[in-house]
C-alpha positions as CSV (number, residue, x, y, z in Angstrom):
1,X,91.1,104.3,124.3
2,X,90.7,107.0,127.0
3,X,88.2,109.6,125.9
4,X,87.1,112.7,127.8
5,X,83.1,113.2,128.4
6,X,82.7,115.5,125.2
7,X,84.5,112.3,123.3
8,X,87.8,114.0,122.6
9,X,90.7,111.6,122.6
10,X,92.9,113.0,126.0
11,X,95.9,111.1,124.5
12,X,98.9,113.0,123.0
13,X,99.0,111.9,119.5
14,X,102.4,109.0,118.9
15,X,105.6,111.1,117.7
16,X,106.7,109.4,114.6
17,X,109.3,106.9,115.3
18,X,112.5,107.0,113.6
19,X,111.8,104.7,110.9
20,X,108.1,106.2,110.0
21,X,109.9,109.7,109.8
22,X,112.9,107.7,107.5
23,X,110.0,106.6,105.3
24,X,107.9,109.6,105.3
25,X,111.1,111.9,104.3
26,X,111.5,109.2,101.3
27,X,107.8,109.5,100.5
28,X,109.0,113.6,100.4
29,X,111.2,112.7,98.2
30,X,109.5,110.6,95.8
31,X,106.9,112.7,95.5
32,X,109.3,116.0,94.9
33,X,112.1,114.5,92.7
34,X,111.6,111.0,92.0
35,X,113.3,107.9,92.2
36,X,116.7,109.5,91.1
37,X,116.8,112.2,93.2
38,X,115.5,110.5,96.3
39,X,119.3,109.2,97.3
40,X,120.0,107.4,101.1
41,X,121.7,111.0,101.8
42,X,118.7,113.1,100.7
43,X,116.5,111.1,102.6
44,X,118.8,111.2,105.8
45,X,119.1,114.5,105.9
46,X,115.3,114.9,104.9
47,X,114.2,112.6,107.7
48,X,117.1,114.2,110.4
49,X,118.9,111.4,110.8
50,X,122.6,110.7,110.0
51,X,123.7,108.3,107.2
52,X,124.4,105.5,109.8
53,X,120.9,106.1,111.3
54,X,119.3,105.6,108.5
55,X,121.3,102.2,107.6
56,X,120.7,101.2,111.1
57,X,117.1,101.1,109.7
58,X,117.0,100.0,106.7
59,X,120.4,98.9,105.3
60,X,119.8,99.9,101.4
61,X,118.1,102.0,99.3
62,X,116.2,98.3,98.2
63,X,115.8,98.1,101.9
64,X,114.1,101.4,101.8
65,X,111.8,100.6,98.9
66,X,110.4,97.7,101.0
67,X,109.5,98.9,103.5
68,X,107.7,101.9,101.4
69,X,105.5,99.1,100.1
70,X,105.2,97.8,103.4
71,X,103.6,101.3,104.8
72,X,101.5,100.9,101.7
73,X,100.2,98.1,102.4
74,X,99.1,99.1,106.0
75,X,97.4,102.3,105.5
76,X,96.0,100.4,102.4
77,X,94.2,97.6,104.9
78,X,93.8,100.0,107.3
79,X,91.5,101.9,104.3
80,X,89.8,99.0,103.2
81,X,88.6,97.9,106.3
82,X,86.9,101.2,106.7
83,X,85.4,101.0,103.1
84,X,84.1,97.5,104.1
85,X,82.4,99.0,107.2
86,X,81.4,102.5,105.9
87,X,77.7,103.0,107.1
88,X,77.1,104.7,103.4
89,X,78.3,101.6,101.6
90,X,82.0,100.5,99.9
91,X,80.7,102.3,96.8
92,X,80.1,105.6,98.3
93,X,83.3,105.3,100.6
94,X,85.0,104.5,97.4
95,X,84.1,107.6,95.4
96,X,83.8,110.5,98.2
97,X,87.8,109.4,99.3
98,X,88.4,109.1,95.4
99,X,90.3,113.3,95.4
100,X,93.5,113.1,96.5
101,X,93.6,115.0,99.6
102,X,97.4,114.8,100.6
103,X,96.4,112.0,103.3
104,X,99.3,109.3,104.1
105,X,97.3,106.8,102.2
106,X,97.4,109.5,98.6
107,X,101.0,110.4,99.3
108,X,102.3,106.3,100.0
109,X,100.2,105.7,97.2
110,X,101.8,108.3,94.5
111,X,105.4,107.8,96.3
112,X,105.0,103.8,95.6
113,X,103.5,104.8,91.8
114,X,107.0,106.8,91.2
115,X,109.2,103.3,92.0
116,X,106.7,101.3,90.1
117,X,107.3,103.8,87.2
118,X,111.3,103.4,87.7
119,X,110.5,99.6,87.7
120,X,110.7,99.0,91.0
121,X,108.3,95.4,90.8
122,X,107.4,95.3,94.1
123,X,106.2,98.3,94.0
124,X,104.2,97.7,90.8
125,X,102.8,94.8,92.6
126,X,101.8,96.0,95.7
127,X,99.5,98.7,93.6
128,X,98.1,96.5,91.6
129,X,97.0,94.3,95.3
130,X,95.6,96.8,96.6
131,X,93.4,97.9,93.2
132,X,92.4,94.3,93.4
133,X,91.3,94.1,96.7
134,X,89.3,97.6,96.3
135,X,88.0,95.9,93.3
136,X,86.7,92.4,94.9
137,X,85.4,94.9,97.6
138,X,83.0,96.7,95.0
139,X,82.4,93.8,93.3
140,X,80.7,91.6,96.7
141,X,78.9,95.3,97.3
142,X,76.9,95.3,93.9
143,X,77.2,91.6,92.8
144,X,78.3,92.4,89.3
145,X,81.9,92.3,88.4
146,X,81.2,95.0,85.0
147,X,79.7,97.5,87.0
148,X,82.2,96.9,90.5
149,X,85.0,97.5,87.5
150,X,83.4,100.5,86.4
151,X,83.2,102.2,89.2
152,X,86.8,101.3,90.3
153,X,87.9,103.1,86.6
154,X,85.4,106.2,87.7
155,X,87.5,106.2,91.1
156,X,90.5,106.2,89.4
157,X,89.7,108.6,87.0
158,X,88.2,111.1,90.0
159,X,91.5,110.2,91.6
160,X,93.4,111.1,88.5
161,X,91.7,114.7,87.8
162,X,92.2,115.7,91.1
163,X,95.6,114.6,91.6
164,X,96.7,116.2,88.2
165,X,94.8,119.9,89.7
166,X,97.2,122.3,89.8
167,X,99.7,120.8,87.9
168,X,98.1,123.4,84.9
169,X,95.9,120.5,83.8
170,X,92.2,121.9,84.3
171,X,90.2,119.9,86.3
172,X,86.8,118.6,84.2
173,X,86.0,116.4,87.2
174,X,83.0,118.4,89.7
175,X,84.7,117.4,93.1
176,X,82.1,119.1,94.9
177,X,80.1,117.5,96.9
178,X,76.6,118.0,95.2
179,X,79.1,116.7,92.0
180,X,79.8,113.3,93.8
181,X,76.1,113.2,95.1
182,X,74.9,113.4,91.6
183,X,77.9,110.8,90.3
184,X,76.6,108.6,93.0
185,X,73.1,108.8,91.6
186,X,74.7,107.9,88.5
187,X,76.2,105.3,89.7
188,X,73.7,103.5,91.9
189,X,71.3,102.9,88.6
190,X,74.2,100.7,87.4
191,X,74.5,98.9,90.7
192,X,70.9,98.3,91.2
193,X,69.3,95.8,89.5
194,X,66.6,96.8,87.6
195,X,62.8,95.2,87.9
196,X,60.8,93.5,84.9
């Protein structure tokens, strides 16, 4: 990597290539009308690509859904190798990048929940890989499987509040970041074994 003296990258950020922008305009489309509505057209003329172009990439709408759970699964390893080298600790990473914050990882991640919801299996278990893996994570971090599982289910349910926000569901979660100092407070007790 070529970096200037202040540290800024000097490289002009990768355009998308056609495939990512394929899969991105499906992601869109997921995320904006579901399954149903997310048809090879839609997401041809979404991504700004022909019908054929599209094909050319991925041959079916099944071929389409694969390789959806193939992004997944990149930005998801891509995630959890930062989490395993966070300088705060898996735990911490876990819970501060527990708000859905629109990154690729939140939108492949809600785009792959809508086909596992229309029973799309792969997609079902690709999600349920990658909680495992953020699970075994945790659980090698505080050496107790009950407490590694609860704070997954308190990441999921931070996740939750804040991806259900402005849908007109209040949010009871405290997002802010003295809120997730003090749930990591909270939190630590459980994953610190206690003397006597």
């Amino acid at each position: 990597m070529t970096s200037s003296p202040d540290g800024n990258d000097e490289r002009m950020p990768r355009p998308a290539s056609t495939a990512d922008r394929i899969l991105i305009a499906y992601e869109d489309l997921l995320l904006e009308v579901g399954e149903r509505g997310a048809t090879l057209e839609a997401v041809a003329s979404r991504a700004g690509v022909s019908k054929g172009g599209l094909l050319y990439h991925f041959g079916s709408k099944d071929a389409l859904s694969i390789g959806l759970v193939h992004r997944l699964h990149h930005l998801a390893d891509e995630d959890l190798a930062l989490m395993a080298t966070a300088g705060s600790g898996p735990v911490t990473y876990l819970i501060r990048t527990s708000i859905d914050a629109a990154s690729p990882l939140d939108r492949s991640l809600i785009a792959t929940s809508r086909l596992a919801q229309a029973q799309d299996a792969r997609a079902g278990e690709a999600l349920a890989t990658i909680r495992n893996q953020w699970l075994a994570l945790i659980t090698d971090a505080v050496g107790d499987p009950a407490v590694a599982r609860a704070i997954v289910l308190v990441s999921d349910g931070l996740y939750f509040n804040s991806a259900m926000h402005g849908m007109g569901t209040p949010n009871p979660a405290d997002v802010s970041e003295e809120g997730i100092d003090s749930l990591l407070t909270v939190l630590d007790r459980f994953s610190t074994p206690s003397v006597g």
